[in-house]
N, C-alpha and C positions, 0 to 999 in steps of 0.2 A: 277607627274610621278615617281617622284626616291621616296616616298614614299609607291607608290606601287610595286617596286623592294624591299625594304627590305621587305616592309608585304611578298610576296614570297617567300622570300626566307626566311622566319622565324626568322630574324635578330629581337633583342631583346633591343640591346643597343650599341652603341660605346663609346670609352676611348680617348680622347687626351688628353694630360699631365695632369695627374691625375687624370683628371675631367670624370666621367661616364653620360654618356647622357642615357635617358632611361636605361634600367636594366642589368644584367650580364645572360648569358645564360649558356648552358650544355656543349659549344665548342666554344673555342678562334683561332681567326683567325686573324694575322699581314698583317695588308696592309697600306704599306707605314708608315707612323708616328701612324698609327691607331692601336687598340686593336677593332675585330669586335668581338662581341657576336652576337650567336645564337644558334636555335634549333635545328638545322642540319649542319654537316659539311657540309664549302663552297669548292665547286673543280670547275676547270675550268673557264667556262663562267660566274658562278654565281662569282668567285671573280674580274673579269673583270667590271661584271655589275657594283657592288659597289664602286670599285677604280674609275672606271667615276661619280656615283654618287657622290662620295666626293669630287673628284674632281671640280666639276660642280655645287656645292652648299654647301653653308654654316652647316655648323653640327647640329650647335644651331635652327635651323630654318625648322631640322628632324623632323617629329612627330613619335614615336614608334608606336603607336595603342597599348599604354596598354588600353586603356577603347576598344576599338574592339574586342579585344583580350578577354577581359571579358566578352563583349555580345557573343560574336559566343562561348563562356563556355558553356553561361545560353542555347541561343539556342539548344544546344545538349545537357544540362542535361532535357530541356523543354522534348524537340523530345522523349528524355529517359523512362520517368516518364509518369504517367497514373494519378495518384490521386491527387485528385484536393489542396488539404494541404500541399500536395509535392510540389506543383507546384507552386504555391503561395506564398510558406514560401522563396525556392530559389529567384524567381521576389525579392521579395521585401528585401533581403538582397544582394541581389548584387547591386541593384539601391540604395538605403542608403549610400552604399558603393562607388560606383562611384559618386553621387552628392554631397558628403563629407555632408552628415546630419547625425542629431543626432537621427533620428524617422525615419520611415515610414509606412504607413496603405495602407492594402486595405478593402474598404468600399464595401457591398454588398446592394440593392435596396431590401429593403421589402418591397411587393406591399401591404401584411394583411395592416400595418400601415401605408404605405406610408411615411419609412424615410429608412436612410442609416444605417448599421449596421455593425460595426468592427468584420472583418472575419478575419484577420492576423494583428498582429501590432510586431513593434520591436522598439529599443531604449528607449527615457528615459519615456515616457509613458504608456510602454506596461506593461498589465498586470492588470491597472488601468479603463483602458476606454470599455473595449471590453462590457460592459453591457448597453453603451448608446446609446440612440435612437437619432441620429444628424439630424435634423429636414430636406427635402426640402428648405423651405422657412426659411432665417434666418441663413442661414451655405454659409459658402464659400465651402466646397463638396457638398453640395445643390444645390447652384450657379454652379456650374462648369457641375452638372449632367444634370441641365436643359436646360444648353445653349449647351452643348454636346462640348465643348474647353476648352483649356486650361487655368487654371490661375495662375498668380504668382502675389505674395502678398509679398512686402520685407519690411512691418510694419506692423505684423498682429495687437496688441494693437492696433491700432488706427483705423483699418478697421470693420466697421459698422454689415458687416457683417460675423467676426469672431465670432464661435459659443465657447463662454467660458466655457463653462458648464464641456468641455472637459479637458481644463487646470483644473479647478477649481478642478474634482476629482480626476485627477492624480498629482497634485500642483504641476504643470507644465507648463512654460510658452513659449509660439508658437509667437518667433520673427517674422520669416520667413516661408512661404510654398507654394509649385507648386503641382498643383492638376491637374489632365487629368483622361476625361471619360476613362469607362471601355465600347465599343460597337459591338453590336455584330448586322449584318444588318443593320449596322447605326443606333439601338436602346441602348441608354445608360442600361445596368445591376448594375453599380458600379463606383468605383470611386479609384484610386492609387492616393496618397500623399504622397512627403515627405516635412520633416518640418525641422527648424533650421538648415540651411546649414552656416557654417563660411566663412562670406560674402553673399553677393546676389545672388538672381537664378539670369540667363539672359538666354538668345534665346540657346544659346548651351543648356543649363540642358533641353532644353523643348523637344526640338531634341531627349534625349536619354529618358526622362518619354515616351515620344508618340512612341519611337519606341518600350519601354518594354509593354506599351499597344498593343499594335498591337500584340505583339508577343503571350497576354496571353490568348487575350479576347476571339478569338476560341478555343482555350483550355480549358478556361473554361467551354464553355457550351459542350462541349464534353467531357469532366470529367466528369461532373455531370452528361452529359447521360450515360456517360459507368458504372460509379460508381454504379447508379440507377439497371443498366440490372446488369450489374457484381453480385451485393447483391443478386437479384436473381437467377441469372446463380448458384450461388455458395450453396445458397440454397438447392436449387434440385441436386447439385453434393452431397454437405451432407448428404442429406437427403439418395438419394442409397449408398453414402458409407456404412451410418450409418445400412441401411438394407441389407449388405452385411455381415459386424461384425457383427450383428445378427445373422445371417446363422452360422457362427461360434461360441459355444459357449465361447470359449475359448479366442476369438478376442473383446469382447465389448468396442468400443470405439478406440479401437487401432487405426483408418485410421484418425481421429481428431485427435488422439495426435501424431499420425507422421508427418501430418501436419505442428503440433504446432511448434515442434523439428525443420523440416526441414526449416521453415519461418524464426528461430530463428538462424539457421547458417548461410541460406542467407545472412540477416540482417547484420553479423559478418562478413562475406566474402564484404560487398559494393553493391550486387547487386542491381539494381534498380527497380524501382516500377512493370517493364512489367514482369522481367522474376522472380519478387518473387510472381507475380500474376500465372503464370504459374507453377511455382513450387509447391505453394500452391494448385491448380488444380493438378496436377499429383500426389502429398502426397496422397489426399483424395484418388484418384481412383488407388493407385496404387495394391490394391488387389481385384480392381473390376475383375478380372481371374478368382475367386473362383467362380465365379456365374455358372462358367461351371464342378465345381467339384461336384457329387456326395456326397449327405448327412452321409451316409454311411464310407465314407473316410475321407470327410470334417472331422466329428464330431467321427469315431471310437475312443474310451475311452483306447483300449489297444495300443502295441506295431505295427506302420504300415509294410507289408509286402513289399518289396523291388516294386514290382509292384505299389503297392497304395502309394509307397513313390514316385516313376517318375508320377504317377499321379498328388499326391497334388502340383508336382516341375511345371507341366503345364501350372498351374494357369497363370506365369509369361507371356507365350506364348500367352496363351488365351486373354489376358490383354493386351498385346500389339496392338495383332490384332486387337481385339475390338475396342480400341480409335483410330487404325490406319484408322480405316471406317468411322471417323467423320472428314468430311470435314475442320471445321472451329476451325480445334484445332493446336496449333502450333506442330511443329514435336518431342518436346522436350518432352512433356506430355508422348506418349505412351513409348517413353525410360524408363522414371520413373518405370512402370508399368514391364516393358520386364527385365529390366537388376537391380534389386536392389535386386536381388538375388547371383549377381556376384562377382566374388573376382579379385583384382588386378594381383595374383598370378596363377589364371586358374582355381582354385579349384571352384570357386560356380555356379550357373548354372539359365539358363538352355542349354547355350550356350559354355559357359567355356572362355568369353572374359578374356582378360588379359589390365591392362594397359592402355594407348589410346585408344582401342578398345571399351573402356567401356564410355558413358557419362556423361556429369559432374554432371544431373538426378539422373546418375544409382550408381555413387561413393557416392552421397550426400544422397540420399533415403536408399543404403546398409546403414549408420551410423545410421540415425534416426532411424530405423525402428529395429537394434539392440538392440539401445537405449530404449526404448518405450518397446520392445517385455521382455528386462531383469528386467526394474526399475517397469513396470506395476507388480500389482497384478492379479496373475489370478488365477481360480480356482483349478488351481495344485501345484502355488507354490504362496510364500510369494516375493514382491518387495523385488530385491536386492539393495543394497544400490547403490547411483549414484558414489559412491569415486569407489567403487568393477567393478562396469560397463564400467567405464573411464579409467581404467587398462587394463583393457580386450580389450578394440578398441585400445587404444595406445600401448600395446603390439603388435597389428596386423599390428601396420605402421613402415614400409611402404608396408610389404609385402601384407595384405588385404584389409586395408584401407587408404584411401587419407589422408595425415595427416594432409594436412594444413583444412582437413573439422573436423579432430575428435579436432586438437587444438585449432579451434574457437568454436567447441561444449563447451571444456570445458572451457573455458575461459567466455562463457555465463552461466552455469551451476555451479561454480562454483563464 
């Protein structure tokens, strides 16, 4: 019970004479002979809670939930994340990491061959193994896959069916290891392992392997379906970007390299798998609007007349609307499209947002799409240099562009 009073209240660690039990937090908090850490400042009731708890039980005999604390991490960068490499590579460095090993793999089930195949590995083997076929029959991930449980092995040398082949090419030798299927339906796909932990697995380490399985193995085969549709989805969004830049001559290729740009500052900024997936979609089509400009205006060679200029500025409108009619597209796509014409300042258009007004889409797409529009080559003028380009947007922040987006531009670009 008084366990679960700290985990609520976000307590991290306490201090009695000198001694720190579990870890220091963001806010100290005096109660009685205690130093309390935690995540949140304690008021009221919640420091009542805990003075009874101390009171009422021994300190040493607290568990903080750091290892909790780091699964409910993984869980919400799991929930975060879409693609299946992403997803896999976090698993399996957080559980390395809380089983205190020195390895860990996850094995994938090739039915072509009928063996297990290293799809992720970390520690001291990685890097070595990932081209071997680890047999069904004759492997202890074999073993584990077929009987669909858990195993722990804490003398792997001398167990019959440790498959060497694996030490042997990475000249690496596997003391210890606990393996648990990967199942989906209750049909095994795969297999997690970690290896070499300092000292023995026992029943706790199997507790936290089984509960990182659980967490990954529908994720996985939904990755790999979304993954699957996604390649295509994005396909057919290229494909009419790219015959939209055509429609322009002036634009070839531009809505793929804004893209590129825009993925590349995400990336810099921390965002995660969903919304650089989105982003990426909104890059592509953010000048799918032109589809409703006239050739004539699109493509005039001379000087536009103030008329034909509030036309081509339409595009932006046009382009919102449009993706605003598809159902199944997050709300952030057609911003892309609508607002990365706009200026922090009020000046760009087609609306004249300023500020907060504008979202984080329409601030990140204005950059790229500067960027791309000056460095490109196009038939009227020669690419500017990128140093000339970088001047030009950071000159404009804070007043027309977001600068913490033009500073991670350059910071990737350069």
């Amino acid at each position: 019970m008084y366990n679960s009073i700290f985990y609520d209240l976000k307590i991290s660690g306490v201090e009695k004479e000198e001694k720190v039990y579990g870890k220091k937090g963001n806010f100290v908090n005096k109660i009685n002979d205690y130093l309390i850490f935690s995540e949140k400042e304690l008021e009221g009731l919640g420091k009542i809670a805990v003075e009874n708890a101390l009171h009422n039980q021994d300190i040493e005999e607290i568990d903080f939930y750091e290892e909790k604390s780091n699964i409910l991490d993984l869980i919400n960068l799991i929930n975060g994340n879409f693609k299946l490499e992403t997803v896999l590579k976090m698993t399996e460095d957080a559980l390395r990491k809380l089983l205190n090993s020195d390895g860990a793999s996850i094995l994938l089930f090739n039915e072509e061959k009928n063996v297990l195949n290293f799809y992720i590995t970390s520690g001291g083997a990685s890097g070595n193994i990932e081209t071997i076929d680890v047999p069904i029959e004759g492997s202890i991930a074999g073993e584990c896959f077929k009987k669909k449980e858990t195993i722990i092995i804490n003398d792997a040398q001398k167990n019959p069916k440790h498959f060497k082949k694996t030490d042997k090419k990475a000249k690496y030798t596997t003391t210890n290891l606990i393996a648990t299927p990967l199942l989906v339906d209750e049909e095994p796909i795969g297999v997690i392992e970690a290896v070499n932990k300092n000292g023995n697995y026992i029943s706790k380490d199997q507790s936290v392997i089984e509960l990182f399985s659980s967490l990954i193995s529908n994720k996985l085969l939904n990755s790999k379906i979304y993954e699957d549709l996604s390649s295509t989805i994005k396909g057919i969004i290229l494909a009419v970007a790219t015959a939209i830049d055509l429609r322009d001559r002036y634009t070839h290729t531009h809505s793929n390299n804004v893209s590129k740009v825009a993925v590349t500052i995400g990336k810099e900024l921390g965002f995660n798998d969903s919304i650089l997936e989105e982003l990426e979609i909104s890059a592509l089509l953010h000048d799918v609007g032109k589809i409703g400009i006239p050739d004539e205006v699109l493509n005039k060679p001379g000087k536009l007349t103030d008329e034909e200029y509030k036309i081509i500025q339409s595009h932006t409108i046009i382009g919102g609307d449009l993706l605003s009619e598809i159902d199944f597209l997050s709300k952030n796509i057609p911003l892309g499209a609508l607002e990365h014409h706009e200026k922090l300042d009020g000046t760009g258009y087609p609306y004249q947002k300023k500020e907060d007004e504008i979202s984080l889409f329409g601030k990140l797409l204005a950059v790229a799409d500067i960027y791309d529009a000056l460095t490109a080559k196009r038939v009227y003028k020669d690419p500017w240099p990128k140093e000339k380009v970088l001047t030009i947007l950071k000159e404009g922040c804070p007043a027309k562009f977001d600068c913490e987006i033009v500073n991670a531009l350059e910071r990737k670009v350069k």
